[in-house]
N, CA and C atoms as an extended XYZ file, in Angstrom:
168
Properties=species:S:1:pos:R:3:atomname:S:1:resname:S:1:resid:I:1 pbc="F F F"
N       -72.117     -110.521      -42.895 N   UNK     1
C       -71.978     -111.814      -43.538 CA  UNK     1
C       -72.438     -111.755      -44.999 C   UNK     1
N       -73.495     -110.909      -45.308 N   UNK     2
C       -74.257     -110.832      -46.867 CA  UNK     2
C       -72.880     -110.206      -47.988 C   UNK     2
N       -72.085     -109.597      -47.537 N   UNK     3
C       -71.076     -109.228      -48.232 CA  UNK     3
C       -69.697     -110.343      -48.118 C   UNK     3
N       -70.098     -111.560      -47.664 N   UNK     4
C       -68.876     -112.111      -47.906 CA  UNK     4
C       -69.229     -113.168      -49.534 C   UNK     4
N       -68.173     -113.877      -50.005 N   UNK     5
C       -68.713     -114.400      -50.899 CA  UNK     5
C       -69.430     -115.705      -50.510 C   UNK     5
N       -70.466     -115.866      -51.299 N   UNK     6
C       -71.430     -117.085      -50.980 CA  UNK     6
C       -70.311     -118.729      -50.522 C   UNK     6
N       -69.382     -118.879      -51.555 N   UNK     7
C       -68.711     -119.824      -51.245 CA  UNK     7
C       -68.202     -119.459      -49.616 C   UNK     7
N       -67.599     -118.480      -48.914 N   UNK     8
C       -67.419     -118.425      -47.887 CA  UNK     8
C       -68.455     -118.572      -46.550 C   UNK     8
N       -69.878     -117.785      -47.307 N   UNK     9
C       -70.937     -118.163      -46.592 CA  UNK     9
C       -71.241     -119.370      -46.056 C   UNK     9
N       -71.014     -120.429      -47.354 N   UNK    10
C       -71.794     -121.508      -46.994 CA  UNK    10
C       -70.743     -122.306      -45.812 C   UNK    10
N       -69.728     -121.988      -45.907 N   UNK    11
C       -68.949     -122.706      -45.166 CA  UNK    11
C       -69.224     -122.513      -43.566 C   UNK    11
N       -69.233     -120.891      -43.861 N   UNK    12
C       -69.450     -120.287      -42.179 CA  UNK    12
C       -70.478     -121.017      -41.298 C   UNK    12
N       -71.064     -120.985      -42.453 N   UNK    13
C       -73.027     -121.649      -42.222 CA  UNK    13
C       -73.311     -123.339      -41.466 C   UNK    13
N       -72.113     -123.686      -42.854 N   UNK    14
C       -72.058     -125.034      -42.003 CA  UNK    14
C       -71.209     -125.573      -40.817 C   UNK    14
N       -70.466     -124.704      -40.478 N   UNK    15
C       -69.308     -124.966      -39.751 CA  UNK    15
C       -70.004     -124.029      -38.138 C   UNK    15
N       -70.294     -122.968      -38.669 N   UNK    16
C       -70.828     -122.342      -36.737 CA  UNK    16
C       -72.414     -122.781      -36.909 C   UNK    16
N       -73.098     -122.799      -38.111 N   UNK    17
C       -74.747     -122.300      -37.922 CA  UNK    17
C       -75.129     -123.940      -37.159 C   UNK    17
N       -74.492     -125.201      -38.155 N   UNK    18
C       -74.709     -126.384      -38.108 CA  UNK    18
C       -73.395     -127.243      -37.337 C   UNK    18
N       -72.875     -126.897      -36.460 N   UNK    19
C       -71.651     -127.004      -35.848 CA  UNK    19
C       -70.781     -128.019      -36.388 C   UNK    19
N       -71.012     -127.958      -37.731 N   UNK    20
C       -69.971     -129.335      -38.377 CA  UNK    20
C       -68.390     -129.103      -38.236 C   UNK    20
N       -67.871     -129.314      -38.225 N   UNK    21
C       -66.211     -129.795      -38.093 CA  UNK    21
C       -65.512     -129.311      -39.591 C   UNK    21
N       -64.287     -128.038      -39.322 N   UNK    22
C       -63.742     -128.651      -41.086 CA  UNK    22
C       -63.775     -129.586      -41.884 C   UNK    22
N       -63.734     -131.049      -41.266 N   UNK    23
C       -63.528     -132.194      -41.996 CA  UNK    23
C       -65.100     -132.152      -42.498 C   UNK    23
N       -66.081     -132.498      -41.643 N   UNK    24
C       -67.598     -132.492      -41.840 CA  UNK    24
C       -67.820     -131.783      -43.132 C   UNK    24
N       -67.621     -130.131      -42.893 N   UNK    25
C       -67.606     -129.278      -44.279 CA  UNK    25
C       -67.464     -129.628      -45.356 C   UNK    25
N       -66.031     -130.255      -45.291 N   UNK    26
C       -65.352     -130.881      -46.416 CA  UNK    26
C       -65.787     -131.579      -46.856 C   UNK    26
N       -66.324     -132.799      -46.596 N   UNK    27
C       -66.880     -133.769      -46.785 CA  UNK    27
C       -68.386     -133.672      -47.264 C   UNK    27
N       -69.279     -132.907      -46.559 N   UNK    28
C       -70.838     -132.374      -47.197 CA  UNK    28
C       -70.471     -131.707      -48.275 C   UNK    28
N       -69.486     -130.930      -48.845 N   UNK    29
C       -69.089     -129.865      -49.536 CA  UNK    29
C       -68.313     -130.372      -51.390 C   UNK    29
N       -67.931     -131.843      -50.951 N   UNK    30
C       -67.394     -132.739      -51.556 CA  UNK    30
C       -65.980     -131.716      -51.960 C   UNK    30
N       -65.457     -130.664      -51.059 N   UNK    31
C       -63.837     -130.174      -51.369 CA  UNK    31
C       -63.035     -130.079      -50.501 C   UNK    31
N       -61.957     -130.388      -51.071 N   UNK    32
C       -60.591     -130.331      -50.146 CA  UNK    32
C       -60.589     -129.739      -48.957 C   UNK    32
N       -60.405     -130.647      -47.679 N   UNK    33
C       -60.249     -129.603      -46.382 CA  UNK    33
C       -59.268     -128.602      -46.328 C   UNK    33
N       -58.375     -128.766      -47.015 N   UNK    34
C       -57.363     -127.322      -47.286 CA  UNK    34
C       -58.293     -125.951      -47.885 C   UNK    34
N       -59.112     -126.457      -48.781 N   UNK    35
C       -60.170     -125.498      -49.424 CA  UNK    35
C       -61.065     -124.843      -48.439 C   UNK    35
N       -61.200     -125.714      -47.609 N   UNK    36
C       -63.319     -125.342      -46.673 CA  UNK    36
C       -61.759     -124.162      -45.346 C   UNK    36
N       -60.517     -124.662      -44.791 N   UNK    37
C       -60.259     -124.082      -44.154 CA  UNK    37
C       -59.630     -122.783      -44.649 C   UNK    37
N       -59.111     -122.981      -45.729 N   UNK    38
C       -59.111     -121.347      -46.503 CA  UNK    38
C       -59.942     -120.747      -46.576 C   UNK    38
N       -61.059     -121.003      -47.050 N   UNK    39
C       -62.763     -120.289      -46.960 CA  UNK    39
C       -63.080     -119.645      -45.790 C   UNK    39
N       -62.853     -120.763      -44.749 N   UNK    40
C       -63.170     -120.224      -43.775 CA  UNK    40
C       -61.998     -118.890      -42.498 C   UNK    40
N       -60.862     -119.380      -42.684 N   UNK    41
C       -59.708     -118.331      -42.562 CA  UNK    41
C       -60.083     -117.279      -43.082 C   UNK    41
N       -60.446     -116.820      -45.017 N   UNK    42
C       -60.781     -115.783      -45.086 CA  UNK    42
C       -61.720     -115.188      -45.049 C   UNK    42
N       -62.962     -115.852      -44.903 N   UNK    43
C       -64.680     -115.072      -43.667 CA  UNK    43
C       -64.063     -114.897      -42.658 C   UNK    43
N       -63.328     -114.989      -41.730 N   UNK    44
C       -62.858     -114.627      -40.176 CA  UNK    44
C       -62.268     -113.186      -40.750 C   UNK    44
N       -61.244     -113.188      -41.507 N   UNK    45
C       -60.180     -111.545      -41.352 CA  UNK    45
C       -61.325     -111.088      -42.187 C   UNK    45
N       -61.998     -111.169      -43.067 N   UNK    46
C       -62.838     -110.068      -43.761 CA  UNK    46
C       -63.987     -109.778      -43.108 C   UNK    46
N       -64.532     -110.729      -41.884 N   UNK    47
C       -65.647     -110.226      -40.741 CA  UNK    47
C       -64.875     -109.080      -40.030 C   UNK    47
N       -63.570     -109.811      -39.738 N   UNK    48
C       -63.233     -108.862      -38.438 CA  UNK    48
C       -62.483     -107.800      -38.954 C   UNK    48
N       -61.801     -107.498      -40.395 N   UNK    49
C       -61.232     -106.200      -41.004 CA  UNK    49
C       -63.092     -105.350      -40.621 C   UNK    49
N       -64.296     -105.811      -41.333 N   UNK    50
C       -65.126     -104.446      -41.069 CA  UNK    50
C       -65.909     -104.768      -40.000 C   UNK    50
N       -65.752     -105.703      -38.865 N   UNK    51
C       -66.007     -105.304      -37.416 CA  UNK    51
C       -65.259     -104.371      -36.781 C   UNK    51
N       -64.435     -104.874      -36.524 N   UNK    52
C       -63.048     -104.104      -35.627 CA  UNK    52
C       -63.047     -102.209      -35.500 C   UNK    52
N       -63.254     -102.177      -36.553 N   UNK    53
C       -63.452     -100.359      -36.526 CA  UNK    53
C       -64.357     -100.132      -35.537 C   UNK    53
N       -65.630     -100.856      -35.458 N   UNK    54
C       -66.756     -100.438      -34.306 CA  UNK    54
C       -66.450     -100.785      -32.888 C   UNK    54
N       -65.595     -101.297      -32.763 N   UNK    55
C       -65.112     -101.698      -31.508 CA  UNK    55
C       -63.666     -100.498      -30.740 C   UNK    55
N       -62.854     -100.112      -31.899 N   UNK    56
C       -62.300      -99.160      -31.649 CA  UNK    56
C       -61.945      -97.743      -31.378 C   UNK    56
């Protein structure tokens, strides 16, 4: 997670750590829910591009 970018962090953070809702995000975040779910779309493939190798 320390290697993703902070803007993606915070999203992750608020969305699994603090179980808020995209919209929630959006809204604490004061940006576009199109924005917080792009953020968060790309923390998922860039967790799981350098997970996935350890699993395979």
């Amino acid at each position: 997670m320390e290697k993703l970018p902070a803007s993606q962090r915070q999203c992750m953070a608020l969305a699994y750590d603090l179980g808020l809702s995209h919209a929630e995000v959006a809204a604490h975040l004061a940006l576009p829910l199109g924005t917080v779910k792009c953020r968060l779309r790309r923390a998922h493939l860039a967790l799981r591009q350098r997970l996935e190798p350890q699993f395979h």
